[in-house]
FIKOLZA-1660 file (N, C-alpha, C; in steps of 0.1 Angstrom, whole numbers, plus 5000, padded with zeros to 4 digits):
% residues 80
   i   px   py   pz ch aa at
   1 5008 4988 5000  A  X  N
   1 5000 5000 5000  A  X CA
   1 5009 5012 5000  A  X  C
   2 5003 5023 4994  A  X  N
   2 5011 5032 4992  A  X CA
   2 5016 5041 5007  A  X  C
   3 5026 5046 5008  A  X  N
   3 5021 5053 5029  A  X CA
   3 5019 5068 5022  A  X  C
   4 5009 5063 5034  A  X  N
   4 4997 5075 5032  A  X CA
   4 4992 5078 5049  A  X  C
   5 4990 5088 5048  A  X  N
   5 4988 5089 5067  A  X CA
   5 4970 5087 5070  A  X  C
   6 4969 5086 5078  A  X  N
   6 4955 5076 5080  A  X CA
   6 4943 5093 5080  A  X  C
   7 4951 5101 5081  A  X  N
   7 4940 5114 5081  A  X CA
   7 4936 5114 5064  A  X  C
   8 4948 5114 5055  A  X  N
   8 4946 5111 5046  A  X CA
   8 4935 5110 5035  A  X  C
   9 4941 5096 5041  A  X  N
   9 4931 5082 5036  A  X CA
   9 4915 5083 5045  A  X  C
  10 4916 5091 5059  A  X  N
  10 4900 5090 5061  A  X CA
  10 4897 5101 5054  A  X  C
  11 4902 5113 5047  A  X  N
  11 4897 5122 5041  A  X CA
  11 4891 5116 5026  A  X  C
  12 4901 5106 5021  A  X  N
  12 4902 5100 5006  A  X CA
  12 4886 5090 5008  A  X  C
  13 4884 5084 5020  A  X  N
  13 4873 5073 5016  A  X CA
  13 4864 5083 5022  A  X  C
  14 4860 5088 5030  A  X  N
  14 4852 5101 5032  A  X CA
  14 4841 5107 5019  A  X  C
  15 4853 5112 5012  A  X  N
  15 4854 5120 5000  A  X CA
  15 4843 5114 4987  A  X  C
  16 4856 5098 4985  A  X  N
  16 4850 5087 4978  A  X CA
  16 4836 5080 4979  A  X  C
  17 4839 5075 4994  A  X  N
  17 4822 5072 4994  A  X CA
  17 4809 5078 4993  A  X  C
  18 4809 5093 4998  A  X  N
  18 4799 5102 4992  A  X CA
  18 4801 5105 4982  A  X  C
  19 4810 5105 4970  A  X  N
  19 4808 5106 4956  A  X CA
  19 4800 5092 4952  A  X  C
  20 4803 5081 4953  A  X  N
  20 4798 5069 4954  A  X CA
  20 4781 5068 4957  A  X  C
  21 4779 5081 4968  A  X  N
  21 4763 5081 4970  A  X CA
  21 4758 5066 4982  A  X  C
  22 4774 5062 4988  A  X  N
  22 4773 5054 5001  A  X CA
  22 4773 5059 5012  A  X  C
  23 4764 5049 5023  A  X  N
  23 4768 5051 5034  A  X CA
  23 4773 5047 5040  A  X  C
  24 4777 5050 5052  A  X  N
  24 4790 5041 5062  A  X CA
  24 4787 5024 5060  A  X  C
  25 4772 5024 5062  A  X  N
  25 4771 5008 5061  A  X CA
  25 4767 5006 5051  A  X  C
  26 4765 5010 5039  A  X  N
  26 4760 5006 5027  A  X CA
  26 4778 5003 5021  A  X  C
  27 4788 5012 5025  A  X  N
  27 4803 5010 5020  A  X CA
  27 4807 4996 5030  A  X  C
  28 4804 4996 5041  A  X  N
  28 4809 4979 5052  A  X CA
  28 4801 4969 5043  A  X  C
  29 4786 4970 5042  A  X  N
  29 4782 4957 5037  A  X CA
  29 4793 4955 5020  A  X  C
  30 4796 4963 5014  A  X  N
  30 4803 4964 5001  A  X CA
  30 4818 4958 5000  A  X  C
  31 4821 4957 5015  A  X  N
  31 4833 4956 5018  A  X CA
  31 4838 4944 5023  A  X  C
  32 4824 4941 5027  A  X  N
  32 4826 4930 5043  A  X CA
  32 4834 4931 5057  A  X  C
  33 4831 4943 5063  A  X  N
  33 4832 4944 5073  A  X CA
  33 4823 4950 5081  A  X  C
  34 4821 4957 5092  A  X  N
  34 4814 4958 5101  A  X CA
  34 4814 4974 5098  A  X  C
  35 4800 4977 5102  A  X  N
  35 4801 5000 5097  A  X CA
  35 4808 5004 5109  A  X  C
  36 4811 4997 5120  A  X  N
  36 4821 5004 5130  A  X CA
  36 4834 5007 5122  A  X  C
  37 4839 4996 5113  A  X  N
  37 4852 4995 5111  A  X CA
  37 4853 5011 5100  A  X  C
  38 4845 5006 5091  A  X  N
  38 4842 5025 5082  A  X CA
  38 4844 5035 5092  A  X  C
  39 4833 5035 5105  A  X  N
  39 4834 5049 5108  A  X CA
  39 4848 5051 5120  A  X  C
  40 4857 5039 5119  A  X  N
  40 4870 5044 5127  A  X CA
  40 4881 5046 5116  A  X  C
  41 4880 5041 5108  A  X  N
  41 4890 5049 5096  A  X CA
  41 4881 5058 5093  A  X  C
  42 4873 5066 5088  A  X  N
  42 4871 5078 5089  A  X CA
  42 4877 5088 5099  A  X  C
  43 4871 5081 5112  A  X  N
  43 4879 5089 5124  A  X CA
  43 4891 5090 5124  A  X  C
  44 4898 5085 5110  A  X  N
  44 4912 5083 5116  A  X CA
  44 4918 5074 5128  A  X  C
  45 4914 5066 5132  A  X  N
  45 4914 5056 5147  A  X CA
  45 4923 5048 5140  A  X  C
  46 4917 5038 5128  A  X  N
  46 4930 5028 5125  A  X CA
  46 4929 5035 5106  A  X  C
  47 4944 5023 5109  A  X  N
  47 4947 5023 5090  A  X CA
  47 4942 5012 5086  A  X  C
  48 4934 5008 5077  A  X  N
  48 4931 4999 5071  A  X CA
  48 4945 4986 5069  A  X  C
  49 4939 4973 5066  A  X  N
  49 4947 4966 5064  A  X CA
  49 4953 4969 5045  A  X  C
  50 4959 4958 5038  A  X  N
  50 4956 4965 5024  A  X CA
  50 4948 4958 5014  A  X  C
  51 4944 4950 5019  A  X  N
  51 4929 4944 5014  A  X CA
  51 4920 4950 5014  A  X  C
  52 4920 4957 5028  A  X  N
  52 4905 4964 5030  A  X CA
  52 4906 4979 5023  A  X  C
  53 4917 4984 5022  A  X  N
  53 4920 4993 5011  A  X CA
  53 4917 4994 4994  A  X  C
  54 4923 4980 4994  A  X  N
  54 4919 4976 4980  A  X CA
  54 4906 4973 4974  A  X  C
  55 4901 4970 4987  A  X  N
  55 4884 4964 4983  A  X CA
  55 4877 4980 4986  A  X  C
  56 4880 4990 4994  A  X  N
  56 4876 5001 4988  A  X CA
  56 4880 5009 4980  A  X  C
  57 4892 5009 4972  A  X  N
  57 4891 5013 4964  A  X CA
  57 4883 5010 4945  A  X  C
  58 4881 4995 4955  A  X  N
  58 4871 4989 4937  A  X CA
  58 4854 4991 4945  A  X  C
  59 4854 4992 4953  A  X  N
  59 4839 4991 4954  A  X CA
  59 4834 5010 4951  A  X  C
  60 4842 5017 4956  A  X  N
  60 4838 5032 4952  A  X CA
  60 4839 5031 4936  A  X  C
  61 4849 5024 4930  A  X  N
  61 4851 5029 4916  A  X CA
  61 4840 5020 4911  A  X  C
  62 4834 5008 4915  A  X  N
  62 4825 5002 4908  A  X CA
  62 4814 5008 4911  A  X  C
  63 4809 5014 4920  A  X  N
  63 4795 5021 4926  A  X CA
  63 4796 5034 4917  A  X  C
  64 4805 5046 4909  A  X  N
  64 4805 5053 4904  A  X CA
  64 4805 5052 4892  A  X  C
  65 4810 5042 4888  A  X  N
  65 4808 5037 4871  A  X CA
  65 4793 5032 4871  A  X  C
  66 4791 5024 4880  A  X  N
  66 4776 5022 4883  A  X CA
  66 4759 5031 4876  A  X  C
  67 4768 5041 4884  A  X  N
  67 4760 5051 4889  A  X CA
  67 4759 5062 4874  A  X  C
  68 4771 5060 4867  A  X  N
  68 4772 5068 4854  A  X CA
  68 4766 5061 4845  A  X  C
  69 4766 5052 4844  A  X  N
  69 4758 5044 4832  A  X CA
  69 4748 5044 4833  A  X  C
  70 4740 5039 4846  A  X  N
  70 4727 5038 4851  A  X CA
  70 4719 5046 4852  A  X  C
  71 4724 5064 4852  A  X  N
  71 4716 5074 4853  A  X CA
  71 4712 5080 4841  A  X  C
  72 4696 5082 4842  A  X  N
  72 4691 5081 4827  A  X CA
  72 4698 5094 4820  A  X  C
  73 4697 5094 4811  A  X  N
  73 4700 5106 4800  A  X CA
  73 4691 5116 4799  A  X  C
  74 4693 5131 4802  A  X  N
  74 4682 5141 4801  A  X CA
  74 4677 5138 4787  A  X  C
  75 4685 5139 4777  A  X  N
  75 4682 5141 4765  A  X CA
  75 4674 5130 4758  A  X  C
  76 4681 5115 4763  A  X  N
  76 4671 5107 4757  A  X CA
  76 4655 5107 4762  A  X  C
  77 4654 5112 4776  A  X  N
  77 4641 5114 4785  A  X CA
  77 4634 5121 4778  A  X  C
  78 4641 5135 4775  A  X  N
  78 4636 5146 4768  A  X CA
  78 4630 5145 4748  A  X  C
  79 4636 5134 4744  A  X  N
  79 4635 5130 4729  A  X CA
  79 4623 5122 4729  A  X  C
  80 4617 5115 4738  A  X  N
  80 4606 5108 4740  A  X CA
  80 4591 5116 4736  A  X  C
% end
């Protein structure tokens, strides 16, 4: 994992997850861990292992590509 200081990284998944349109436990269930564990790296409390890093960084990037494809198109709404 890259070193990165844990304020960071709780600012980076913070950041990420509300772009994502997650919540603390909507990002733990995504993750498989527990929404205490989200909301203590948020706190900055612990550093993630780098698994659990890795798996947030694919589940934010999968929830926002998600979310881009999925959201209808004004213009095709509007061509109807």
């Amino acid at each position: 994992m890259e070193q990165i200081t844990r304020e960071d990284f709780a600012e980076f998944v913070i950041n990420m997850r509300t772009a994502a349109g997650l919540t603390r436990k909507g990002l733990a269930e995504l993750i498989g861990v527990h929404e205490n564990d989200v909301v203590s790296i948020e706190k900055e409390c612990v550093r993630p292992t780098e698994s659990v890093y890795l798996q947030i960084k694919k589940v934010v990037r999968d929830e926002i590509n998600r979310k881009r494809t999925t959201k209808p198109n004004k213009w095709i709404i509007l061509a109807r």
